[in-house]
C-alpha distance (Angstrom), angle and dihedral (degrees) to the residues before:
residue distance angle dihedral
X1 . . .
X2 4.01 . .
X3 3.55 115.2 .
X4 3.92 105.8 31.5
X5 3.75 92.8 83.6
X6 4.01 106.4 91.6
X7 3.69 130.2 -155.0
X8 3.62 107.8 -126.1
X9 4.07 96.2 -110.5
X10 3.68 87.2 55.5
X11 3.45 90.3 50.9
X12 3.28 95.6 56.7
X13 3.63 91.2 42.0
X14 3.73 85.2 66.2
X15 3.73 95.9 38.2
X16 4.23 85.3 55.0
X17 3.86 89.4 45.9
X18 3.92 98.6 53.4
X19 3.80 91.7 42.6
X20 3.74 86.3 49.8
X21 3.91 89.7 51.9
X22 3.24 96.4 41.4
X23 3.79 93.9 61.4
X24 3.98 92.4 41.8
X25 3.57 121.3 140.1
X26 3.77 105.6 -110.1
X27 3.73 132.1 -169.8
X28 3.90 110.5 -55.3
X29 3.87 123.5 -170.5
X30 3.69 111.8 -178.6
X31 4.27 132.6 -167.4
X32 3.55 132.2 -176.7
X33 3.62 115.7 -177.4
X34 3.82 129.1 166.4
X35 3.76 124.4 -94.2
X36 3.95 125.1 -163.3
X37 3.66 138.3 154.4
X38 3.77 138.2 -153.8
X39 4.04 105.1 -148.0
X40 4.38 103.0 -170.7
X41 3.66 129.2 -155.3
X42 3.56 112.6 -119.2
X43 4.00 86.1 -129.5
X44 3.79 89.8 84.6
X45 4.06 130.5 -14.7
X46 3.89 129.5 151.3
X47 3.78 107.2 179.1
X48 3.49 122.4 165.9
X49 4.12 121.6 -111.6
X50 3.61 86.2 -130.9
X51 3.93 104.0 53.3
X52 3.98 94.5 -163.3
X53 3.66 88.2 56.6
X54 3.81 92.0 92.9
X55 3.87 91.4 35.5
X56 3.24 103.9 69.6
X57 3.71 139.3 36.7
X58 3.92 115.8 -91.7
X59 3.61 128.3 -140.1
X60 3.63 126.0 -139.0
X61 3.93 106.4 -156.0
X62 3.59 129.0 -136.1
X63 4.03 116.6 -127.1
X64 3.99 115.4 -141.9
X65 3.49 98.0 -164.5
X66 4.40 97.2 66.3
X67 4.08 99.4 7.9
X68 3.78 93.1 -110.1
X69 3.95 135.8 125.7
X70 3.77 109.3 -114.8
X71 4.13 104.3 -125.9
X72 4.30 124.8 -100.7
X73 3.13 112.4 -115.5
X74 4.10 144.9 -171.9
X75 3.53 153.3 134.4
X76 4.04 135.5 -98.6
X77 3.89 136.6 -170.5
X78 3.08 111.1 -132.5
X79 3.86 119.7 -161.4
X80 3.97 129.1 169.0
X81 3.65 132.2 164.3
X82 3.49 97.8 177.2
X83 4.12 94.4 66.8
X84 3.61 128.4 -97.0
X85 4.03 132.3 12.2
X86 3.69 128.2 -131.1
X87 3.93 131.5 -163.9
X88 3.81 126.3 -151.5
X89 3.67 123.6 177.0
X90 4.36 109.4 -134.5
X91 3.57 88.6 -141.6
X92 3.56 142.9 -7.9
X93 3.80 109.7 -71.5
X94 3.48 117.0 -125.6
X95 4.07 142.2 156.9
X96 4.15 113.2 -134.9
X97 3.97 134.9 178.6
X98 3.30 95.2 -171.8
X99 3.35 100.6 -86.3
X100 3.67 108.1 36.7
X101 3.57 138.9 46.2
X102 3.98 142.0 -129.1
X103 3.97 123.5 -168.6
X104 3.26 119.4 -154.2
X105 3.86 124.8 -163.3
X106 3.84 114.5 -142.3
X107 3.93 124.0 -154.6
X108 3.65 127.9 -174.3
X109 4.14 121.4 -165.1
X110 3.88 75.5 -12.9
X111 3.77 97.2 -53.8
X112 3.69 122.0 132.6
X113 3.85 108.7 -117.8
X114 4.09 113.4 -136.5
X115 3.83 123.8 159.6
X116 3.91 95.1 -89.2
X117 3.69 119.6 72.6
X118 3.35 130.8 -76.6
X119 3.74 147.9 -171.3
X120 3.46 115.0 -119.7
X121 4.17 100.2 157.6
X122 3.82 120.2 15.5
X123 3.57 126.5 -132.9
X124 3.89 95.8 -93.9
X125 3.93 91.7 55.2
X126 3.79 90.7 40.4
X127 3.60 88.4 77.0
X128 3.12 123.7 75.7
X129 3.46 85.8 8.6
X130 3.65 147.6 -102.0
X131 3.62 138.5 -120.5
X132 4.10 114.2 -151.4
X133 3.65 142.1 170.9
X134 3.83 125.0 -96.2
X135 4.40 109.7 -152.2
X136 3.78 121.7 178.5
X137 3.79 115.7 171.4
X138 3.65 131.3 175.4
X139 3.92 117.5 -116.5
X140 3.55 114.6 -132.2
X141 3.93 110.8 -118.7
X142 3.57 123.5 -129.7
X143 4.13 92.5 -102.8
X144 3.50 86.1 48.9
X145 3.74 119.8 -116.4
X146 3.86 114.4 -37.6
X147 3.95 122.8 -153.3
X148 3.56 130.5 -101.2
X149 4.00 139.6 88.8
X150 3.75 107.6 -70.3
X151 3.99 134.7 -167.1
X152 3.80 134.0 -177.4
X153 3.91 130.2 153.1
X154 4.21 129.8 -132.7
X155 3.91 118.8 -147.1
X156 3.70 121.8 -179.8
X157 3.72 128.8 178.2
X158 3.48 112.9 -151.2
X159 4.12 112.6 -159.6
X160 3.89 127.7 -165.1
X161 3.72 123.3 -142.1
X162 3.31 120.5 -96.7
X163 3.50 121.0 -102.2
């Protein structure tokens, strides 16, 4: 059994080498990414089932076969505890390329969207909540659709009854 017996400097040679090791710097990989959170009142929210829905630009997509743009669509919880919901588009939706223009007909829970109010859950639905279907589709124009790259927005303001 030569050669397990240690002198005491090379034990602490070894002692100074493992605590050495043990401290190391390893690999590191670091992230920081943001973290946020919308919290709703249950007297009104309509939030989207698929949260990135709002976050990112949507793409209506053009169908080869019969020349027409196939329709966005998505769902929405819809939660009130005041009563019923209303709808109301800010302005009328449209897509434009600078020279020509798209409109698009919105529906909510199957309701056409104009710039007045309207009810697109009643009061008993409103509570506990609701989840319904968001459509937009692009009317054809009378020309037909022309070619180009075209871009429009859609705000709605949804409103809760008052208590």
């Amino acid at each position: 059994m030569r050669g397990w017996r240690k002198t005491p400097s090379q034990l602490a040679a070894t002692l100074a080498l493992l605590v050495w090791a043990s401290h190391a710097p390893g690999a590191r990989d670091e992230h920081t990414f943001e973290v946020s959170v919308s919290i709703p009142t249950y007297s009104l929210f309509v939030i989207p089932v698929d949260p990135s829905f709002l976050e990112q630009e949507q793409r209506m997509h053009w169908n080869l076969v019969n020349d027409t743009l196939q329709p966005l669509r998505a769902e929405f919880d819809v939660v009130s505890a005041t009563g019923s919901v209303t709808a109301r588009l800010g302005y009328e939706p449209v897509l434009f390329n600078g020279r020509d223009t798209i409109a698009l007909n919105v529906t909510f829970n199957q309701q056409p969207l104009t710039q007045q109010d309207t009810v697109i859950v009643r009061a008993d639905e409103a509570w506990p909540g609701k989840r319904v279907a968001l459509r937009i589709e692009a009317l054809k124009p009378e020309e037909g659709f022309r070619a180009g790259e075209y871009y429009g927005s859609v705000q709605i303001t949804f409103d809760a009854a008052a208590p």
